[in-house]
C-alpha positions as CSV (number, residue, x, y, z in Angstrom):
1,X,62.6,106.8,156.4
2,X,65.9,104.8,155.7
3,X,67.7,103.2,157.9
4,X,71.8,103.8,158.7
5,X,72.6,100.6,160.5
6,X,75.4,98.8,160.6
7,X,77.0,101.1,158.7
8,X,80.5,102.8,160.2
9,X,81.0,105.7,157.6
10,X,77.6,107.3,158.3
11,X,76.5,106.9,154.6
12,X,73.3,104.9,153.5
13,X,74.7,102.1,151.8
14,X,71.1,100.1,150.7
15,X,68.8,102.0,152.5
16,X,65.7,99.9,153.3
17,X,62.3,101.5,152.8
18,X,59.6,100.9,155.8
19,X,56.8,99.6,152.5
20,X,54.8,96.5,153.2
21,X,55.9,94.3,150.7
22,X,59.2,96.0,150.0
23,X,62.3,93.4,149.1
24,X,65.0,94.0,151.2
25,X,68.4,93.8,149.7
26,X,71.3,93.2,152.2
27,X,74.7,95.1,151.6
28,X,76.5,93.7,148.8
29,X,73.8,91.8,147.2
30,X,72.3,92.1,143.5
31,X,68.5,92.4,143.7
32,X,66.8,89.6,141.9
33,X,64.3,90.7,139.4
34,X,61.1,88.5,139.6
35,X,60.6,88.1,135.8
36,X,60.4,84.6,134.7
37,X,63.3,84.0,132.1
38,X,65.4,86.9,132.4
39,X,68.9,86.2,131.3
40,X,71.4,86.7,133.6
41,X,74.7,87.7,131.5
42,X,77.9,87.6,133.0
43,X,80.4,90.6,132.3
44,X,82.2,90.2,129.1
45,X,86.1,90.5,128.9
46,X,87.8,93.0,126.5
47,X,88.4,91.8,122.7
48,X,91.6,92.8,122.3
49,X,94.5,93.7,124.9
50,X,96.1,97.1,124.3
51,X,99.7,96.9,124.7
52,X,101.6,99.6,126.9
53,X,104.4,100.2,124.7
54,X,107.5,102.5,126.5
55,X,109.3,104.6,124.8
56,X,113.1,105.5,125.5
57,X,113.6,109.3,126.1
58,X,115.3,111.0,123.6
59,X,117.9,113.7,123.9
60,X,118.2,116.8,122.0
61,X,121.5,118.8,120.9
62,X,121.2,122.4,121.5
63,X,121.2,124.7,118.5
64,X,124.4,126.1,117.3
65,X,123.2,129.3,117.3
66,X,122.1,131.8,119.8
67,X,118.4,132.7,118.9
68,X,118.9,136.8,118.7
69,X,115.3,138.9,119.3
70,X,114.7,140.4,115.4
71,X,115.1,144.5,116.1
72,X,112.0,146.2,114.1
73,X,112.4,149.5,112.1
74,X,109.3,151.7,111.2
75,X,109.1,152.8,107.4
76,X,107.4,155.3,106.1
77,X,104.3,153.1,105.2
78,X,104.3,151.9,109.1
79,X,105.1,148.5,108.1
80,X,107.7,146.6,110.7
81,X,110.7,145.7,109.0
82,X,113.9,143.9,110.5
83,X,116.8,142.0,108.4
84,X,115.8,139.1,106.4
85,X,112.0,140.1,106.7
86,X,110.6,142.0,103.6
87,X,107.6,143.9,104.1
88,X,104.3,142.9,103.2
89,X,102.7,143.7,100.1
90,X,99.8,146.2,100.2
91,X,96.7,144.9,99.0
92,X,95.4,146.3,96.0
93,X,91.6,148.0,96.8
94,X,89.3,148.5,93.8
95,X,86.3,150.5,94.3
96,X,84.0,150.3,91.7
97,X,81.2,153.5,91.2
98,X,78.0,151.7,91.5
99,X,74.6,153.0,92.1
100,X,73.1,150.5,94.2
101,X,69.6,151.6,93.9
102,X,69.4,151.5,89.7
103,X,71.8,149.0,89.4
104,X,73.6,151.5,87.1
105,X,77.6,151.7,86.5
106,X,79.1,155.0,87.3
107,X,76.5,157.4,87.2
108,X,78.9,160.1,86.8
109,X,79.8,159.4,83.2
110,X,76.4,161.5,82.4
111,X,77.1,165.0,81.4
112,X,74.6,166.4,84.2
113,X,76.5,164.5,86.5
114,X,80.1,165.1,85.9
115,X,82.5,167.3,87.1
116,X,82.6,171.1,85.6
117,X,86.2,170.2,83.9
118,X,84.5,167.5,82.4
119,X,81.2,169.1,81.2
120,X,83.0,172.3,79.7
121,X,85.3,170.0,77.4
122,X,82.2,167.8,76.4
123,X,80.9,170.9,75.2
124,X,83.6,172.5,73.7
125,X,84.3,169.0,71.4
126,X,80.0,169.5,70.6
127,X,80.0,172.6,69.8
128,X,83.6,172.6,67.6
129,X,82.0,169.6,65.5
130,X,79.4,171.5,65.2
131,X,80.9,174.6,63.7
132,X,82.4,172.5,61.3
133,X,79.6,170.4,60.3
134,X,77.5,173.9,59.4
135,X,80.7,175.7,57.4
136,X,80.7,172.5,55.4
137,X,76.9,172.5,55.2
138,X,76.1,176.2,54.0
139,X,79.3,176.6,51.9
140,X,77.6,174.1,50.2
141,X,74.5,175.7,49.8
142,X,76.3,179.2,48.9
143,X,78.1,177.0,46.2
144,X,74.8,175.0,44.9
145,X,73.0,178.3,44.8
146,X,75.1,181.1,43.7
147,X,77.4,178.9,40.9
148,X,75.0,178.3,37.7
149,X,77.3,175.2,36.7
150,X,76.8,173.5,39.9
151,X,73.0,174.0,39.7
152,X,72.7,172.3,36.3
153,X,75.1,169.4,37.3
154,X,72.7,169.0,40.1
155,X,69.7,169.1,37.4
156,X,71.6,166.9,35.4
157,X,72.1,164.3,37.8
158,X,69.4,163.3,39.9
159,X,71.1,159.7,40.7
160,X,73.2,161.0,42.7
161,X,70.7,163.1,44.9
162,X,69.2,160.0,45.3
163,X,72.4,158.0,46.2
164,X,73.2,161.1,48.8
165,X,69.7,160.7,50.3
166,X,70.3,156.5,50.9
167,X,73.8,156.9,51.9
168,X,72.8,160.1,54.9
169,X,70.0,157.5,55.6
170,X,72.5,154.8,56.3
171,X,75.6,156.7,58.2
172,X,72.5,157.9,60.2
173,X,71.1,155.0,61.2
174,X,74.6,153.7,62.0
175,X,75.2,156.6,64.3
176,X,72.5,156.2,66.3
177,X,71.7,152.6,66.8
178,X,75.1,151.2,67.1
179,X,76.7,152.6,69.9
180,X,80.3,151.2,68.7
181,X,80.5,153.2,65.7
182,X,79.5,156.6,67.5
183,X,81.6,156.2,70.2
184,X,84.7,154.9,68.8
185,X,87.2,156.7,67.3
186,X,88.3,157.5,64.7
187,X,85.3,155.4,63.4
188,X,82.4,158.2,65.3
189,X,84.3,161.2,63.0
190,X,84.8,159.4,59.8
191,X,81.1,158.5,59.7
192,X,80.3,162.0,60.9
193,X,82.2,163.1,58.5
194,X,80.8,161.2,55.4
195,X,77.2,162.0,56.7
196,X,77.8,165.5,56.7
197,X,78.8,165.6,52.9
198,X,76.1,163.8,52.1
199,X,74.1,166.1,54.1
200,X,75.6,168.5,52.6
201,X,74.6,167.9,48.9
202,X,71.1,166.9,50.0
203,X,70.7,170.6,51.5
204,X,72.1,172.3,48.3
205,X,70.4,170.2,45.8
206,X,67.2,171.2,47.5
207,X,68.5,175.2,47.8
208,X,69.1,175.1,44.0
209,X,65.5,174.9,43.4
210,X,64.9,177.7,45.4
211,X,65.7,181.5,44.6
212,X,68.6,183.3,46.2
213,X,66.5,185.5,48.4
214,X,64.2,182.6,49.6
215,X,67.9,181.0,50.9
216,X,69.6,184.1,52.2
217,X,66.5,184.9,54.1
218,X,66.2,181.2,55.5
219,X,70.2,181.2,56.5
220,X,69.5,184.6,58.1
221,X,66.4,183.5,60.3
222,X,68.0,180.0,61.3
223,X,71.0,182.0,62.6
224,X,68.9,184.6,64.7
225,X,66.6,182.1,65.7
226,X,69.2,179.0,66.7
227,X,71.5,181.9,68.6
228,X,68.6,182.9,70.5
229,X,67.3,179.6,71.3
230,X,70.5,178.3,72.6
231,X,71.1,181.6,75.0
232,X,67.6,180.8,76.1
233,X,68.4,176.9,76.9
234,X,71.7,178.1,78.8
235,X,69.6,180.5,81.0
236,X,66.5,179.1,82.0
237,X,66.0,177.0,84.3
238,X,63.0,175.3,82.8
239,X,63.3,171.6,82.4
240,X,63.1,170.8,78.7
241,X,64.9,167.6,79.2
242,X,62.1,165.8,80.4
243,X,59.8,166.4,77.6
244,X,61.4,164.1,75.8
245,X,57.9,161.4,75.3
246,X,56.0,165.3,74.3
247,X,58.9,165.7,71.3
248,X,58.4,162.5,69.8
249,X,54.2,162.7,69.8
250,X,54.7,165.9,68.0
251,X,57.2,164.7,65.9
252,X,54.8,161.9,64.9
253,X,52.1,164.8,64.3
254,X,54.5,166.3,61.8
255,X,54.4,163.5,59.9
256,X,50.9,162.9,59.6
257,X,50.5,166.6,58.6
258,X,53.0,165.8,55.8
259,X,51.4,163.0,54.1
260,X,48.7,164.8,54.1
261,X,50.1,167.6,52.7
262,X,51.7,165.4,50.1
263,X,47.8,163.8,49.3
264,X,46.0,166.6,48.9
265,X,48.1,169.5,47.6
266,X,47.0,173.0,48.8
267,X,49.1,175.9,49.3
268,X,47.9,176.1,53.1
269,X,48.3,173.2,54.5
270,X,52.0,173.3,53.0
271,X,52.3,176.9,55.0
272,X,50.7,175.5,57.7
273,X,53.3,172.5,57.4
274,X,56.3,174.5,57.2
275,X,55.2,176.6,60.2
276,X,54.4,173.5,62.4
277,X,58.1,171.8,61.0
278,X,59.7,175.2,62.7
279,X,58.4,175.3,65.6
280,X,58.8,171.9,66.7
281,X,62.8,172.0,65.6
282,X,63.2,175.1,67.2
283,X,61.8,173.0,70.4
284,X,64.1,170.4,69.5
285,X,67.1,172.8,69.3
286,X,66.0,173.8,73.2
287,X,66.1,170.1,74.0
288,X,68.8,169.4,72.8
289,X,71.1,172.1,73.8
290,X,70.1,171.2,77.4
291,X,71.3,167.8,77.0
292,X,74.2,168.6,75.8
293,X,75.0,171.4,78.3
294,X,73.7,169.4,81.3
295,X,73.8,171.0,85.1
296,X,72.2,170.2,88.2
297,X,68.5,171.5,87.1
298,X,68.8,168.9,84.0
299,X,67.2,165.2,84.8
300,X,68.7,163.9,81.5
301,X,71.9,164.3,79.4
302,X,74.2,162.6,76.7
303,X,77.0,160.6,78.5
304,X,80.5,162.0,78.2
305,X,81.7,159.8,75.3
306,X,78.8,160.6,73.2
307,X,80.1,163.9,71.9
308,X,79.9,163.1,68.2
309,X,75.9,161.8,68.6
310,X,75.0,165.1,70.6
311,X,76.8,167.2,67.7
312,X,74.4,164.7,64.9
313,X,71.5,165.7,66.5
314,X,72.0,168.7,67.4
315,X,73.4,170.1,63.3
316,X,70.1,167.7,62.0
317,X,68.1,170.0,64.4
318,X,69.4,173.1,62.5
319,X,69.2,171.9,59.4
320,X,65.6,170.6,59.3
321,X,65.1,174.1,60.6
322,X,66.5,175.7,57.9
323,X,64.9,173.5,55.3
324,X,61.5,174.0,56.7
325,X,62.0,178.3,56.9
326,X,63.4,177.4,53.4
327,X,60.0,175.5,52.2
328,X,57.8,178.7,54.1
329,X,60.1,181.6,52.2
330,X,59.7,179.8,48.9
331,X,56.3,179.7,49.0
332,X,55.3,182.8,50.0
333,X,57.7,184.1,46.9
């Protein structure tokens, strides 16, 4: 146990340990280590003296003027305002319509997805375009088969049935592979526009060859059938707009079936042709339609700029299905 003696605070100053062989240090001594050689260094005096510098105090004039608490007014926004103060400028928030999960920009520019302002005025500007592009279309084929003169220049001047079919070929493939020339305008209705006459003159070169009742019974049966299809697409509430992968395999299948129609000619297998090329544009009409007219039972649509592509495929639907009733008529005559 230590030891307190000699000690007038009551505080241990070394306190000395009852071991056998324990050095004992007396008060105010430095124990001596044993180890042979140890250095003893003395303590070392600072490098440099820091100077105490004093500095005079300074006195201050009072201000001239009489600091006066700023009154604040509430605006209308709720800003704090007081003279000589302006207030603060708003910040400017943008939101930006993103769909997180597809990583899509503003889903809402899809016709199924819009507003019902918006998806009535994308239909009207179809289904105007429309109009006109089949007025132009069958006047045309009135003229081509009913006018003698016309059907002879047309006989007269296959060059420029051909030049029609290259040039409806190209404004086609413009239309729909290069999104900047079907969606901007004027550019979309001038290229609509020149596809359409050559369209046009393709469809009434190829009625001229036909008889009069073979045509007037065609134009008849594409108008019943497309007016009835379309009702039908408005109504239902089948899903054709997914069937989209379906529509291309039996498009595919239509073209088998004509090259081998054109390989071996027989007089059935064009029938059986022409009734396959109906039924799978009258599908397409259906499809079609219910892209254009969207709603909430629809998984796909055209987007809202796209008006002038969903009137293109929409007239080419009507008038493959008039050439094909054309081609059925005209050989059963």
């Amino acid at each position: 146990m230590a030891s307190y003696a000699n000690n007038p605070y009551g505080q241990p100053q070394y306190p000395s340990y009852p071991v056998g062989g324990q050095p004992q240090y007396p008060v105010g001594s430095q124990p001596h280590y044993p180890v042979g050689g140890q250095p003893q260094y003395a303590p070392q005096q600072p490098m440099y003296a820091v100077p105490v510098q004093a500095y005079p105090p300074q006195s201050y004039a009072p201000h001239p003027q009489q600091f006066v608490q700023p009154t604040y007014q509430m605006n209308n926004n709720q800003y704090p305002q007081h003279q000589g103060l302006a207030k603060p400028a708003q910040p400017q928030i943008m939101v930006l319509a993103q769909d997180v999960g597809s990583n899509s920009i503003d889903t809402s520019k899809y016709v199924h997805q819009a507003e019902h302002s918006v998806r009535i005025g994308f239909i009207r500007k179809v289904y105007a375009i429309l109009s006109l592009q089949l007025f132009l279309t069958f006047g045309m084929v009135a003229v081509f088969t009913f006018v003698p003169s016309v059907k002879n220049f047309v006989a007269n001047n296959p060059g420029i049935l051909w030049a029609a079919i290259l040039l409806s070929f190209g404004f086609l493939i413009a239309l729909s592979c290069f999104p900047s020339v079907s969606r901007k305008h004027p550019t979309n209705l001038i290229c609509l526009a020149l596809f359409t006459l050559c369209e046009g003159y393709l469809v009434g070169a190829i009625s001229s060859y036909s008889g009069a009742d073979a045509v007037i019974k065609a134009v008849a049966c594409t108008l019943i059938i497309t007016t009835g299809l379309t009702i039908y697409a408005w109504q239902t509430k089948v899903d054709f707009t997914a069937m989209g992968g379906y529509m291309f395999a039996a498009s595919c299948s239509l073209l088998l079936v004509g090259l081998m129609c054109a390989i071996f000619q027989s007089q059935i297998m064009m029938n059986i042709y022409a009734g396959l090329g109906c039924l799978i544009f009258s599908a397409y009409i259906v499809y079609d339609t219910q892209l254009i007219i969207g709603g909430a039972h629809h998984s796909h649509s055209f987007e809202i700029d796209e008006y002038v592509f969903a009137a293109l495929n929409l007239y080419i639907d009507i008038v493959q299905l008039f050439l094909f009733l054309l081609r059925l008529f005209r050989n059963n005559d």
